[in-house]
C-alpha positions as a Markdown table, in Angstrom:
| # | Residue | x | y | z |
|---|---|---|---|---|
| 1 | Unk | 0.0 | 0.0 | 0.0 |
| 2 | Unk | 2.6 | 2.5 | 0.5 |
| 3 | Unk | 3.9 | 1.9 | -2.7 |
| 4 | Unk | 0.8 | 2.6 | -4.3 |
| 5 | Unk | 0.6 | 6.1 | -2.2 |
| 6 | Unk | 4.1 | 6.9 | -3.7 |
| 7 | Unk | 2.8 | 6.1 | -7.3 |
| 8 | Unk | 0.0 | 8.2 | -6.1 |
| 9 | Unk | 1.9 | 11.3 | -5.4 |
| 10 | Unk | 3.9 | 11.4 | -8.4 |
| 11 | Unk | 0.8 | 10.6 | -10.5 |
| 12 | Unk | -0.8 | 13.9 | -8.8 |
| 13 | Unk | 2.1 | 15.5 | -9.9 |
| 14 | Unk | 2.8 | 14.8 | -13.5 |
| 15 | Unk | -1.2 | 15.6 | -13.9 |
| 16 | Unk | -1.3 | 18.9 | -12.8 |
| 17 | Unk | 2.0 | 19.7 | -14.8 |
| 18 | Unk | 0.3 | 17.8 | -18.0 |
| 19 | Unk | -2.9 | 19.9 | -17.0 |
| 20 | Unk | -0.9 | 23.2 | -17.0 |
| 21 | Unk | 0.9 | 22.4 | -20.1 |
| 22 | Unk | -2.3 | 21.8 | -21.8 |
| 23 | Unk | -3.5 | 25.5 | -20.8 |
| 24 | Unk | -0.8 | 26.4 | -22.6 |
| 25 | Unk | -0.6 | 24.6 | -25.9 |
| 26 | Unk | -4.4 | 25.7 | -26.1 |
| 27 | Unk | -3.5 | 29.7 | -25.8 |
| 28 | Unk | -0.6 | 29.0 | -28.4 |
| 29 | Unk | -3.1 | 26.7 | -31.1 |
| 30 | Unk | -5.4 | 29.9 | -30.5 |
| 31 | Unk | -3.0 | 32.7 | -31.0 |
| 32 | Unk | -1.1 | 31.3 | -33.6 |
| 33 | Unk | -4.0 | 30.4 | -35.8 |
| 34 | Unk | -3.8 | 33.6 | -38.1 |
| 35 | Unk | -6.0 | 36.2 | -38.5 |
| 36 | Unk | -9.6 | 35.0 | -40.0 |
| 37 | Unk | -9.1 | 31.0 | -39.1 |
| 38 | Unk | -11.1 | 29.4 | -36.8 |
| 39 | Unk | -8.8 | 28.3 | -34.4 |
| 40 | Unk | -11.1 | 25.0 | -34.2 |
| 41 | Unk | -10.9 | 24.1 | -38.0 |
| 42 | Unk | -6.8 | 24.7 | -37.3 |
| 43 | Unk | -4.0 | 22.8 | -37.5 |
| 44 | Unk | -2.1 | 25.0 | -34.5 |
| 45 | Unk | -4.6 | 22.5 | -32.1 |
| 46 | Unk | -3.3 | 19.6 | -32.8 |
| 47 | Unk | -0.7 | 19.4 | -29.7 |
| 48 | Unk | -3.7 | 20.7 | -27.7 |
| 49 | Unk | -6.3 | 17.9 | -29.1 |
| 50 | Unk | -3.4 | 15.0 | -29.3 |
| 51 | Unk | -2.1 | 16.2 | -25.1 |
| 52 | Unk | -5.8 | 16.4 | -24.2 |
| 53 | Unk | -6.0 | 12.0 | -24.7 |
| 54 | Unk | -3.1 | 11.9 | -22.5 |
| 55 | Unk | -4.4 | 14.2 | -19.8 |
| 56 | Unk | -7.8 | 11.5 | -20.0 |
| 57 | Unk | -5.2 | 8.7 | -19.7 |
| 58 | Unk | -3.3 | 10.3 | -16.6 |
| 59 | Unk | -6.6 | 10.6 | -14.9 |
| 60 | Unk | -7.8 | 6.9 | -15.4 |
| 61 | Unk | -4.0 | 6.6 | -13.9 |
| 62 | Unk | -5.1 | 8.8 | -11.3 |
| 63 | Unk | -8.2 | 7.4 | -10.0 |
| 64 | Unk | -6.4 | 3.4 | -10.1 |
| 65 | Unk | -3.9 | 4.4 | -8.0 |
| 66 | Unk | -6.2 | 6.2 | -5.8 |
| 67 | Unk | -8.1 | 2.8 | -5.6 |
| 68 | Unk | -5.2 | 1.1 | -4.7 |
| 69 | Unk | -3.6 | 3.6 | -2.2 |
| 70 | Unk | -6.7 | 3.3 | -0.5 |
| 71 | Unk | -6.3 | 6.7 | 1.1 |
| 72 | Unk | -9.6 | 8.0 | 0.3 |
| 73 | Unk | -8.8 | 10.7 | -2.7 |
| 74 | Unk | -10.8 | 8.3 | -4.8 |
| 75 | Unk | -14.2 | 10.2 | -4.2 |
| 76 | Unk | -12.0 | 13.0 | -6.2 |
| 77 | Unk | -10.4 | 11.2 | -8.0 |
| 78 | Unk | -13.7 | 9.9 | -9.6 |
| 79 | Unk | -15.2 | 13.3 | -10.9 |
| 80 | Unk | -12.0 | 14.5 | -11.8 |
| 81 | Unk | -12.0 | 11.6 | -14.6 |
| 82 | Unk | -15.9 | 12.3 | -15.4 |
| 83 | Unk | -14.8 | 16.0 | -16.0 |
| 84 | Unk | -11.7 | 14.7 | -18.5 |
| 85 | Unk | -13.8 | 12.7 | -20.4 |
| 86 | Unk | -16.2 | 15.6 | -20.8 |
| 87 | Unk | -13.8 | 17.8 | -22.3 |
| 88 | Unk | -13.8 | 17.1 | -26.1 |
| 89 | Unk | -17.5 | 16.9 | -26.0 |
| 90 | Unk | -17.6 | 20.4 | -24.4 |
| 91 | Unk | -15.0 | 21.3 | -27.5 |
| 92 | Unk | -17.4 | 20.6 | -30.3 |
| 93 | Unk | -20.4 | 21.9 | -28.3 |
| 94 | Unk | -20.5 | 25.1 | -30.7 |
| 95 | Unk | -22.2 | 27.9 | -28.8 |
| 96 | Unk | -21.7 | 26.1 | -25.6 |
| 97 | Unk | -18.0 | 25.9 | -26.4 |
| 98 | Unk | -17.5 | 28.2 | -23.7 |
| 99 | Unk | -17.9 | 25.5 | -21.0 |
| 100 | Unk | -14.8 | 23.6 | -22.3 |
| 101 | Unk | -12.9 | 26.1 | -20.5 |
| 102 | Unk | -14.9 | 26.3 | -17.6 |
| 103 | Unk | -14.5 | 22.4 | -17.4 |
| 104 | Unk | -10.9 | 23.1 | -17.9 |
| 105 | Unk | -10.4 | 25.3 | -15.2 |
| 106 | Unk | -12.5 | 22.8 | -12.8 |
| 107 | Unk | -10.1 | 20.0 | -13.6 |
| 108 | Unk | -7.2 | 22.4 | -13.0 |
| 109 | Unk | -8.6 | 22.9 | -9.3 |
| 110 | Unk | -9.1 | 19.7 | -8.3 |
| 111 | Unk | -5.8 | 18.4 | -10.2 |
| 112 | Unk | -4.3 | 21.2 | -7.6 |
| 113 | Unk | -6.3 | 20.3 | -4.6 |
| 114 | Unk | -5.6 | 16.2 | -5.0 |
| 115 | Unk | -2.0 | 17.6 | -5.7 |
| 116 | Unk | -1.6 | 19.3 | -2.6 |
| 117 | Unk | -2.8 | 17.0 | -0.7 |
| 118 | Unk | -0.8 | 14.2 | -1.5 |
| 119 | Unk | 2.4 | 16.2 | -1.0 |
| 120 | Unk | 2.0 | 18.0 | 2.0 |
| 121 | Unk | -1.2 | 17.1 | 3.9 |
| 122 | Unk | -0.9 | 13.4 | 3.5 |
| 123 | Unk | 3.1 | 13.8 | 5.1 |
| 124 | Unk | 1.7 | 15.6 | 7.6 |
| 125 | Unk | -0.9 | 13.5 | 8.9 |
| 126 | Unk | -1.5 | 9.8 | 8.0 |
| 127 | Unk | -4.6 | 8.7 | 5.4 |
| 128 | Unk | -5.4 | 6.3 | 8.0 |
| 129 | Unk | -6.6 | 7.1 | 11.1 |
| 130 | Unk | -4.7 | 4.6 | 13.9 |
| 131 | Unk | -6.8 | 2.5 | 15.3 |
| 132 | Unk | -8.4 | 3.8 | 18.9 |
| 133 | Unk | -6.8 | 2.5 | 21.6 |
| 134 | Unk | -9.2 | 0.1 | 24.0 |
| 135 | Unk | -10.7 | 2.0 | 26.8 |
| 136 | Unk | -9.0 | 0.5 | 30.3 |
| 137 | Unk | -11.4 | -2.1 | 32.0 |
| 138 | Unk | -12.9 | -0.5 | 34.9 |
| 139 | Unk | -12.1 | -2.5 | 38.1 |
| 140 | Unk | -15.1 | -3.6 | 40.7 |
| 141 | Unk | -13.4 | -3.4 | 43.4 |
| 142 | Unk | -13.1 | -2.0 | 47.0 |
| 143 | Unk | -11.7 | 1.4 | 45.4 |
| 144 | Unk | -13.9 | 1.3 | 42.3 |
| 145 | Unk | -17.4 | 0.8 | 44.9 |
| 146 | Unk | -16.2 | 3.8 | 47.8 |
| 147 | Unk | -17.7 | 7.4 | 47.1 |
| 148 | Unk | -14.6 | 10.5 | 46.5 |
| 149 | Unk | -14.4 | 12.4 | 49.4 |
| 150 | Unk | -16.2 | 16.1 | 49.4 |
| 151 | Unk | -14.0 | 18.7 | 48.5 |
């Protein structure tokens, strides 16, 4: 298990730098387009639409090793891959294109938030909670059955 927590972390990781990097291979496929191209019909996307499958692969990544770290992140881990595999639908959308970045910018937040928390609150305390220690047995005896004196 604490090998799958370590795959974990570094799978947070790459994800948020694979999210960032698509952010930014989007704004150059846009700007680069040329004036009077639809950035959509263009070439200059390609990077964006060919990173995008790998950013959906990464998540399944994620949410297996969440599984298998067993530390919970799972229940974020989940969404997070429903939201990637939303993406290029939300792309093609037309007038509702709009919510591909919105989606975009969701993913980004919770890639950050899973990231985080793998490397620094997860150090800090354990994903387990130790078990409780057993209450001491109270004694019936002569101490245990005579009444505290009055302060």
């Amino acid at each position: 298990m604490r090998a799958a927590r370590i795959i974990y972390r570094y799978l947070t990781a790459l994800f948020l730098a694979d999210v960032l990097l698509q952010f930014f291979l989007a704004g150059a496929g846009v700007f680069s387009a040329g004036p009077g191209t639809a950035a959509r019909e263009s070439s200059t996307l390609d990077p964006h639409r060919g990173n995008g499958m790998l950013v959906m692969i990464l998540a399944l990544l994620l949410l297996a090793a969440a599984l298998a770290a067993r530390n919970g992140r799972w229940r974020w881990a989940l969404p997070l891959f429903v939201l990637t595999l939303l993406q290029p639908t939300l792309a093609i959308a037309g007038a509702a294109g709009g919510l591909h970045v919105l989606n975009a910018a969701a993913i980004l937040i919770i890639g950050g938030m899973l990231t985080y928390r793998a490397w620094w609150v997860d150090r800090v305390q354990p994903a387990e909670p130790a078990p409780a220690a057993a209450e001491p047995a109270i004694t019936a005896g002569p101490a245990a059955t005579r009444p505290s004196p009055p302060d």
